[in-house]
C-alpha positions as protocol buffer text, in pm:
chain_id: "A"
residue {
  index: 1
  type: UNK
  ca { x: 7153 y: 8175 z: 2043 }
}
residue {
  index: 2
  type: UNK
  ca { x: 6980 y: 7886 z: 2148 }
}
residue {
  index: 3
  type: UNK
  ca { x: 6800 y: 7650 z: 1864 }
}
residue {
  index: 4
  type: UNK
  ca { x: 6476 y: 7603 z: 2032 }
}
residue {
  index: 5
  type: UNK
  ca { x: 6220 y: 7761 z: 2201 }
}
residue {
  index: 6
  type: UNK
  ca { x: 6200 y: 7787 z: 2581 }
}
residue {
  index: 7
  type: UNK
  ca { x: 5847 y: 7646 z: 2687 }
}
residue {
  index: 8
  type: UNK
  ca { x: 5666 y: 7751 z: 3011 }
}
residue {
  index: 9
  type: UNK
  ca { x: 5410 y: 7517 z: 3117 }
}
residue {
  index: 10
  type: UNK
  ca { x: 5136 y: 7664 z: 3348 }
}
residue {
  index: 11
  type: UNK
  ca { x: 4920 y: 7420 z: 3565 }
}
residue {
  index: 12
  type: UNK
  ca { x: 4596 y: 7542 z: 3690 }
}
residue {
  index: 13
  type: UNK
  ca { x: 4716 y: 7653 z: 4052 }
}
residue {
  index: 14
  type: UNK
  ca { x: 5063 y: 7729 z: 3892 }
}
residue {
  index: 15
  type: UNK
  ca { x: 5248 y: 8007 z: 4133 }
}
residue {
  index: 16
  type: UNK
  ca { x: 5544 y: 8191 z: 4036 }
}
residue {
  index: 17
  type: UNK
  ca { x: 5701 y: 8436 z: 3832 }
}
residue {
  index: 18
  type: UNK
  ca { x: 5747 y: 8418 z: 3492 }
}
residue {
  index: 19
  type: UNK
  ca { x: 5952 y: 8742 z: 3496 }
}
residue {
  index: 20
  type: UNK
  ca { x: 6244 y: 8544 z: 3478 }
}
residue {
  index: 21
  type: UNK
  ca { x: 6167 y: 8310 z: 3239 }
}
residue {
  index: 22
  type: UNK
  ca { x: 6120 y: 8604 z: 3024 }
}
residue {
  index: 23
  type: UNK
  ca { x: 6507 y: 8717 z: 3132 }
}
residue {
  index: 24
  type: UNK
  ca { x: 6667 y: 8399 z: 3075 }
}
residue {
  index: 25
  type: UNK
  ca { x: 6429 y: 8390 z: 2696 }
}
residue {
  index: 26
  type: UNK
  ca { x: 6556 y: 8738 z: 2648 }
}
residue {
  index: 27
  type: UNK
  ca { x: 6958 y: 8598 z: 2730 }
}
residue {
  index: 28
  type: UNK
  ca { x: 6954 y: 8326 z: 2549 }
}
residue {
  index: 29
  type: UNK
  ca { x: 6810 y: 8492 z: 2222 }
}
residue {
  index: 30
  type: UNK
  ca { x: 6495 y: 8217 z: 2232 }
}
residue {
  index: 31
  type: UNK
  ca { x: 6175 y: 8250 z: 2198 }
}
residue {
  index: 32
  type: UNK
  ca { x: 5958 y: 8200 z: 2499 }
}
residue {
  index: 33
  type: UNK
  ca { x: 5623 y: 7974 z: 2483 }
}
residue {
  index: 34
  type: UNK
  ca { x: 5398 y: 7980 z: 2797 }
}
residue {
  index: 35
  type: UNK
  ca { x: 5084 y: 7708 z: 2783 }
}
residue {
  index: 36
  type: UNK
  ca { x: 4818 y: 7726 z: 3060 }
}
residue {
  index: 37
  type: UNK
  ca { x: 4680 y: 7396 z: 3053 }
}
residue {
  index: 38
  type: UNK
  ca { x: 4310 y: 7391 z: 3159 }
}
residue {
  index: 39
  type: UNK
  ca { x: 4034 y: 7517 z: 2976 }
}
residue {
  index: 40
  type: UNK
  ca { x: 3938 y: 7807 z: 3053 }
}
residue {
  index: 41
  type: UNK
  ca { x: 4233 y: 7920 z: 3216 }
}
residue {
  index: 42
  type: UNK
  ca { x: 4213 y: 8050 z: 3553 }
}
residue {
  index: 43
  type: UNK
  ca { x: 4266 y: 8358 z: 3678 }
}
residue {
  index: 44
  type: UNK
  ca { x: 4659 y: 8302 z: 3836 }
}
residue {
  index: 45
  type: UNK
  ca { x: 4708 y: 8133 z: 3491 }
}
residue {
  index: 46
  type: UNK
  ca { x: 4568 y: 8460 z: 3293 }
}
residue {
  index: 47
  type: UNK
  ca { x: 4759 y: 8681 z: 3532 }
}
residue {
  index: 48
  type: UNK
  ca { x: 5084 y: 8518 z: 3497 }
}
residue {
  index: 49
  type: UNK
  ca { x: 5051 y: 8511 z: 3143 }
}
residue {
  index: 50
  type: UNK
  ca { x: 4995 y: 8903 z: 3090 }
}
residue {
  index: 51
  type: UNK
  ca { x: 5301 y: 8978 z: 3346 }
}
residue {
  index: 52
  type: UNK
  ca { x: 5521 y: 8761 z: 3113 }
}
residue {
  index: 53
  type: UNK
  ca { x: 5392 y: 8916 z: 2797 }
}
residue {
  index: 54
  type: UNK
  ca { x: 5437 y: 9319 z: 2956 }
}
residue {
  index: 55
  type: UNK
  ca { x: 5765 y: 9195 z: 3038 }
}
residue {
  index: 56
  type: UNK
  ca { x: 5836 y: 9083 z: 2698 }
}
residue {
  index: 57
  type: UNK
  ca { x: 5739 y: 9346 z: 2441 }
}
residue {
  index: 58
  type: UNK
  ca { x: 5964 y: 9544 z: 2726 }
}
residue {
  index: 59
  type: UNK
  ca { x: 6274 y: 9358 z: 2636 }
}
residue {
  index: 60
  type: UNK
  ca { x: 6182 y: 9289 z: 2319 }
}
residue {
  index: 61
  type: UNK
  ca { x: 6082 y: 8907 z: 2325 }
}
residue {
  index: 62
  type: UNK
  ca { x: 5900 y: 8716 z: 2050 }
}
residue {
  index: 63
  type: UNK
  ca { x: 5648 y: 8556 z: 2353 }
}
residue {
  index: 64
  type: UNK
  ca { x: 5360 y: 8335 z: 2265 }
}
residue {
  index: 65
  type: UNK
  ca { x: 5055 y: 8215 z: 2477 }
}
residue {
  index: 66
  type: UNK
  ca { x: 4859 y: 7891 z: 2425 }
}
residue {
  index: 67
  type: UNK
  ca { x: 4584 y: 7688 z: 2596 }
}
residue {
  index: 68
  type: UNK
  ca { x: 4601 y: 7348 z: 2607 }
}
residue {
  index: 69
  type: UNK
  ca { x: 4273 y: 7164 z: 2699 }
}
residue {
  index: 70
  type: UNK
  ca { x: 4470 y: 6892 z: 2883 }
}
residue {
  index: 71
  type: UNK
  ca { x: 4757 y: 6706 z: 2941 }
}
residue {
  index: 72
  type: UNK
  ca { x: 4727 y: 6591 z: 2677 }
}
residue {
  index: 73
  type: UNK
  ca { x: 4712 y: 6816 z: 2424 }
}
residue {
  index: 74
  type: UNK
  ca { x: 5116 y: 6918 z: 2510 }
}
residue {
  index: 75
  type: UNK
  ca { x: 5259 y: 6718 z: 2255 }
}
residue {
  index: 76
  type: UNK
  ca { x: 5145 y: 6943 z: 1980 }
}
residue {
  index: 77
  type: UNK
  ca { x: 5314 y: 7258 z: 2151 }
}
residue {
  index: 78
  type: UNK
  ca { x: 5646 y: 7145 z: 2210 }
}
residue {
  index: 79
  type: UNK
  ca { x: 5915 y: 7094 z: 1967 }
}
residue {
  index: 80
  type: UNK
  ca { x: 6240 y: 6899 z: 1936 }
}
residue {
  index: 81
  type: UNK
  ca { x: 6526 y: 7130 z: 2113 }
}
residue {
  index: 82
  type: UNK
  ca { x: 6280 y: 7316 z: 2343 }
}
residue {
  index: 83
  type: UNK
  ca { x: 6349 y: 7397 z: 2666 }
}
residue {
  index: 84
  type: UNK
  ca { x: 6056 y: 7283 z: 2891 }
}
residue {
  index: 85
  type: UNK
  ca { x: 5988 y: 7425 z: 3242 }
}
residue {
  index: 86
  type: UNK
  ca { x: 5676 y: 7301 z: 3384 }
}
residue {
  index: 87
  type: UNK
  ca { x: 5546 y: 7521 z: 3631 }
}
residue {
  index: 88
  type: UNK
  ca { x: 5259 y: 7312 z: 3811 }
}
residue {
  index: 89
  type: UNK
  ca { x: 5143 y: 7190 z: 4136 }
}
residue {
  index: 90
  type: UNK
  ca { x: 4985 y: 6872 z: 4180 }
}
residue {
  index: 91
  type: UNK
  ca { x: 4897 y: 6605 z: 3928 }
}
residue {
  index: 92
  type: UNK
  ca { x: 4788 y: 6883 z: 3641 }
}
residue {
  index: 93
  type: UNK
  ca { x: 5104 y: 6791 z: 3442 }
}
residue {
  index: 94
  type: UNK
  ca { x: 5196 y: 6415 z: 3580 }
}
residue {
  index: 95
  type: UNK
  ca { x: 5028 y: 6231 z: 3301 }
}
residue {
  index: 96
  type: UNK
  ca { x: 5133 y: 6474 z: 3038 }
}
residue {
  index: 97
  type: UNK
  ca { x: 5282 y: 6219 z: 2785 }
}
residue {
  index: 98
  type: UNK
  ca { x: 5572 y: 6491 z: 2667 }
}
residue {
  index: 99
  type: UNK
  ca { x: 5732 y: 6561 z: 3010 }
}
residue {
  index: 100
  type: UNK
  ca { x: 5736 y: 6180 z: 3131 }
}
């Protein structure tokens, strides 16, 4: 079982499945973190999000969801000996301090 938490970060136009981010979670005994960043998130974001989370109480993953305002606000979400997979197109996540 892995220490840390694995940590999803969703830009604003983020596209993809989080499906199996959920798996891997679910492999590695971790629990999975997904943060839409944007406020309010948008509608892919909000999608995304309740996919992951019907996929999770499925396979029995502890999954949380978060909004961060901005950029920003990231370094309060992710902790030493997470696993973080952005998940962004663009410059939504480039000047995020914690992922630099």
């Amino acid at each position: 079982m892995d220490s840390g938490a694995a940590v999803v970060i969703l830009g604003p136009q983020a596209a993809g499945d989080l499906v199996t981010a959920v798996r891997l979670a679910a492999a590695r005994g971790q629990e999975l973190v997904i943060v839409s960043v944007g406020y309010p998130p948008t509608e892919r974001q909000r999608a995304a999000v309740a996919r992951a989370i019907d996929h999770a109480i499925r396979l029995a993953v502890r999954c949380e969801a978060v909004v961060a305002g901005s950029p920003e606000a990231l370094s309060g979400t992710i902790c030493p000996g997470d696993t973080v997979a952005p998940m962004a197109a663009g410059a939504a996540l480039e000047a995020a301090p914690v992922l630099q």
